[in-house]
Backbone as a printed PyTorch tensor [residue, N CA C, xyz], in Angstrom:
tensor([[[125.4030,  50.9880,  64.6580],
         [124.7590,  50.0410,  63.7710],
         [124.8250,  48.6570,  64.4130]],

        [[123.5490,  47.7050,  64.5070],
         [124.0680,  46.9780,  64.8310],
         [123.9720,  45.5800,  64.2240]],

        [[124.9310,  44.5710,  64.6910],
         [125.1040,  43.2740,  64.0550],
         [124.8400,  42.8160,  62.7390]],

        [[123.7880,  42.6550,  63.0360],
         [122.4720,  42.1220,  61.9860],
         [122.0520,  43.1200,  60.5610]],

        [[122.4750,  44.6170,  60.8600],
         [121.9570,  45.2630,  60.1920],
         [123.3450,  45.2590,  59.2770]],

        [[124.2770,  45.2540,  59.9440],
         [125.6660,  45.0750,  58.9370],
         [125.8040,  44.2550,  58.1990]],

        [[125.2760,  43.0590,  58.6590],
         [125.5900,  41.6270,  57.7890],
         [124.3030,  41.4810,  56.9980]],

        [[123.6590,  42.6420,  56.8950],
         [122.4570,  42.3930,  55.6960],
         [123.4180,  42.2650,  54.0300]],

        [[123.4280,  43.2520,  53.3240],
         [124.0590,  43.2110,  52.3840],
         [125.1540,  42.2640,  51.7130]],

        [[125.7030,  41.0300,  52.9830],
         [126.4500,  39.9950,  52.3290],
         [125.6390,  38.9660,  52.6950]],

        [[124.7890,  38.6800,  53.8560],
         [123.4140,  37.9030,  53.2590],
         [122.8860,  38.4170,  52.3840]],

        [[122.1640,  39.3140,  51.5990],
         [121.8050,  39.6540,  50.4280],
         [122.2770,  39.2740,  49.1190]],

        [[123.7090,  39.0520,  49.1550],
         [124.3720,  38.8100,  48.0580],
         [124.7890,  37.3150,  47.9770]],

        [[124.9770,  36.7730,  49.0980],
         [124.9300,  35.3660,  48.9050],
         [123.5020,  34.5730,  48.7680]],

        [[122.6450,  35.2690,  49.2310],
         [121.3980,  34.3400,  48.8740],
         [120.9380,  34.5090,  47.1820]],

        [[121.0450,  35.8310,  47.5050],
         [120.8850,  36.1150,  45.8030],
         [121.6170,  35.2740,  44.7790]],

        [[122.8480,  35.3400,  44.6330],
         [123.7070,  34.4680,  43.8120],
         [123.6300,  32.8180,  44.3970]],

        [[123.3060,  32.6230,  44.9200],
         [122.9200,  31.3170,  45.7330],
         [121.7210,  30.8550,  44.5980]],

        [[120.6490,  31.5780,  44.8370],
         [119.0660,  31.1540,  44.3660],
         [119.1540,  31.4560,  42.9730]],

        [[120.0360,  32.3730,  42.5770],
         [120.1450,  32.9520,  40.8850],
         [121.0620,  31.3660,  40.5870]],

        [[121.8250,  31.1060,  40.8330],
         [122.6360,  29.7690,  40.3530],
         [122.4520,  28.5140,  40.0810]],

        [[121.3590,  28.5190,  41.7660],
         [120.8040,  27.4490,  41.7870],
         [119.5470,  26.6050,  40.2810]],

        [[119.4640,  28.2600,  39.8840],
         [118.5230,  27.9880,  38.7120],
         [119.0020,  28.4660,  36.9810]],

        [[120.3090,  28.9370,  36.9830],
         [120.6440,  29.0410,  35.9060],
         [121.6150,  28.1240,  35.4770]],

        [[122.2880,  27.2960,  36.4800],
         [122.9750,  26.2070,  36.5170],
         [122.8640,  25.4590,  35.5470]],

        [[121.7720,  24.6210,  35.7900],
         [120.9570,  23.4950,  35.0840],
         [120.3360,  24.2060,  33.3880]],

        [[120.3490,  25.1640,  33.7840],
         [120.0910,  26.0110,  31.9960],
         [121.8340,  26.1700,  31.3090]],

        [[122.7590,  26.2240,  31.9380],
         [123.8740,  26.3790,  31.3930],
         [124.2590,  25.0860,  30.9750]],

        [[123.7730,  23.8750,  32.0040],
         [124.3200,  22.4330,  31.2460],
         [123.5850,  21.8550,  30.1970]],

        [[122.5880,  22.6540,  30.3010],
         [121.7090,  21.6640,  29.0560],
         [122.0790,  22.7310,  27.7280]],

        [[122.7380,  23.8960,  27.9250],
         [123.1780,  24.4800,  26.6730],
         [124.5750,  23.7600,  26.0840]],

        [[125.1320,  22.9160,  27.4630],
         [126.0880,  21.9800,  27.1100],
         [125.6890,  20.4300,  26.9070]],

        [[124.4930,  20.1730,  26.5760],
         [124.3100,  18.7520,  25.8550],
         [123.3960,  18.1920,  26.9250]],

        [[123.9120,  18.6080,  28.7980],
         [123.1730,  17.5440,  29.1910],
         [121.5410,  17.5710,  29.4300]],

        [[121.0560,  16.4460,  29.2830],
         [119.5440,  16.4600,  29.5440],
         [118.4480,  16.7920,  30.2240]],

        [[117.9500,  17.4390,  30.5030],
         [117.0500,  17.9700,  31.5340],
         [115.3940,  17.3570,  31.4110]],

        [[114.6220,  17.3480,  31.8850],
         [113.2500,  16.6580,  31.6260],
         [112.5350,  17.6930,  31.1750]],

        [[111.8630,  17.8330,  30.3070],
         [111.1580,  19.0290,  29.0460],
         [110.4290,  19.9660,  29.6650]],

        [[109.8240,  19.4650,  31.0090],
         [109.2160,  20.1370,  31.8970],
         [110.3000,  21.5950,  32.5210]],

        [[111.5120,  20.9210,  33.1740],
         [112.0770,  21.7850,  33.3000],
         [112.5700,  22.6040,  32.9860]],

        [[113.0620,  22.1180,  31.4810],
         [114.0410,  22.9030,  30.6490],
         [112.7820,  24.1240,  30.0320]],

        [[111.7430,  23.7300,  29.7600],
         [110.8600,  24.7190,  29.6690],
         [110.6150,  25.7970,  30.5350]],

        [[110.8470,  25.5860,  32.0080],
         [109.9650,  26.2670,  32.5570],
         [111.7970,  27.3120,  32.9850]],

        [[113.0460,  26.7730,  32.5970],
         [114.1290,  27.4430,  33.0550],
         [114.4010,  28.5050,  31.8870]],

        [[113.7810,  28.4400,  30.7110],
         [113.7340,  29.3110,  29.3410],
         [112.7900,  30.0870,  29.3550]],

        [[111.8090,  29.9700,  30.0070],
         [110.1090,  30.8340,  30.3750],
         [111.3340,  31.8820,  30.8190]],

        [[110.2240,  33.5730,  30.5720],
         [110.4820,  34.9280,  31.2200],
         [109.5760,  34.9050,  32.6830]],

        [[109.2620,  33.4290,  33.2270],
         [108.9760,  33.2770,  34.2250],
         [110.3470,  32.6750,  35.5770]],

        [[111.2850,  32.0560,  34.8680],
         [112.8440,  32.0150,  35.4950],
         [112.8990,  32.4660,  36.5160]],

        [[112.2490,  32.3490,  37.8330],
         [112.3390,  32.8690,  39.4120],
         [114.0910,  33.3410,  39.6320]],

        [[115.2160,  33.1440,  39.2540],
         [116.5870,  33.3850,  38.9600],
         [116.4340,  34.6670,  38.3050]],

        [[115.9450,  35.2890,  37.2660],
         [116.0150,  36.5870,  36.7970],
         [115.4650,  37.7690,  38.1650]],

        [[114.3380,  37.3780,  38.9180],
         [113.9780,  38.1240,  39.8570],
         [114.6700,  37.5600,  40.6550]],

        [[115.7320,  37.0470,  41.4630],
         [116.2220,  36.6850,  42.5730],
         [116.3350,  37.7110,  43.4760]],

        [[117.2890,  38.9730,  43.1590],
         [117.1380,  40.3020,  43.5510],
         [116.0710,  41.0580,  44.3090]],

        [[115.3210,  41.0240,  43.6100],
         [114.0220,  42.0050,  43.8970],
         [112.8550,  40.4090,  45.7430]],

        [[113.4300,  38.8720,  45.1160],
         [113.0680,  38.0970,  46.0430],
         [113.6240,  38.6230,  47.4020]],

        [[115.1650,  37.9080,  47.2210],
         [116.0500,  37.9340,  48.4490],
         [115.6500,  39.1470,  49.0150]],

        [[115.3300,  40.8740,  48.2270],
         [115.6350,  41.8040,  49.0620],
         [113.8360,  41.7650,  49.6830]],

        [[113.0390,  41.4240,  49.3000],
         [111.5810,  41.4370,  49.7070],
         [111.5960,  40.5430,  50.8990]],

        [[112.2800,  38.9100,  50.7270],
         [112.2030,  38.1370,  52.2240],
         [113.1790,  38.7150,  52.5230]],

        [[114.2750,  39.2510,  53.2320],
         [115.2230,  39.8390,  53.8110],
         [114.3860,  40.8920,  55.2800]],

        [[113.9590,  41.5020,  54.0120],
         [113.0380,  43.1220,  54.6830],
         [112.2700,  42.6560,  55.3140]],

        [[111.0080,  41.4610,  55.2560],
         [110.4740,  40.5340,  56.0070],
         [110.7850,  39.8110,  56.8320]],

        [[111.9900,  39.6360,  56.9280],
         [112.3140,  38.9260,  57.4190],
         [112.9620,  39.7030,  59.2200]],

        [[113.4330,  40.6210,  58.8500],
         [114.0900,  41.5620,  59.4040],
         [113.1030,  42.7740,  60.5060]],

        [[111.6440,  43.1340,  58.9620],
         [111.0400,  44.2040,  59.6120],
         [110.0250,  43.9510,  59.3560]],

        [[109.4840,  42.5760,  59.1900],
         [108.1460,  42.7210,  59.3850],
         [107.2930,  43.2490,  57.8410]],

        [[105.9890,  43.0420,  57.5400],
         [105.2700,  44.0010,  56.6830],
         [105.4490,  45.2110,  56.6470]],

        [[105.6990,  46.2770,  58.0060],
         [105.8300,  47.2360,  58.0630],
         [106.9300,  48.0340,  57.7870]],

        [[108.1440,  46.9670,  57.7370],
         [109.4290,  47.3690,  56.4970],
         [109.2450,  46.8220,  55.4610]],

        [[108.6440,  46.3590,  54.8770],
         [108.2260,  46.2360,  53.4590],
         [107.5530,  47.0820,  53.0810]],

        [[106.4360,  47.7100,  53.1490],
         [105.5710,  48.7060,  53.1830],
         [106.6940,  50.5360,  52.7630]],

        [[107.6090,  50.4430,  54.0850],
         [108.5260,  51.5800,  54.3710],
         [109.5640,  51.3420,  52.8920]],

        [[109.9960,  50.4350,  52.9640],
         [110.7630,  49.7810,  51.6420],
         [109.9150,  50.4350,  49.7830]],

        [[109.0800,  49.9620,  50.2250],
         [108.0130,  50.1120,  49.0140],
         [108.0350,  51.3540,  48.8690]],

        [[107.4790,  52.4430,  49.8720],
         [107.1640,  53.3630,  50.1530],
         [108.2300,  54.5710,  49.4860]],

        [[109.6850,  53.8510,  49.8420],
         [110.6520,  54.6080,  49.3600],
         [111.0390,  54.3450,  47.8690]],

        [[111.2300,  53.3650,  47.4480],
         [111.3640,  52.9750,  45.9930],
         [110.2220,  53.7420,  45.0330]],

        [[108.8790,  53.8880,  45.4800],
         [107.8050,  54.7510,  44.5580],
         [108.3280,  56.1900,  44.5570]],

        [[109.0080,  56.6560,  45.3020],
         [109.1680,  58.3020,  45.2030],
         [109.2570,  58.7830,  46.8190]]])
């Protein structure tokens, strides 16, 4: 196995919890009083929340990142059946 392919899964998990934080953060302080601009606080309460899909992100640029369309595709390919 090599290098890169080992250290997928804890890049995976730090970007993930990285980008999930980065955006539920600011929804956890404004459940604690502080202020956010209406714009945001709206769009961090939307079932649009880019933080709920972080997962399904990180592992899509990862695979891209790594293999190209053509491991995304192979990726895809396996998740349908």
């Amino acid at each position: 196995m090599e290098p890169e392919t080992r250290r997928f899964p804890w890049l995976f998990v730090l970007l993930t919890y990285g980008f999930s934080w980065l955006l539920w953060i600011p929804l956890a302080l404004a459940t604690q009083g502080v202020s956010l601009p209406p714009a945001l606080s709206a769009f961090l309460n939307s079932p649009l929340n880019p933080a709920a899909f972080a997962p399904s992100l990180m592992a899509l640029l990862l695979t891209l990142s790594e293999s190209g369309w053509k491991g995304v595709g192979r990726r895809a390919a396996q998740a349908g059946g």
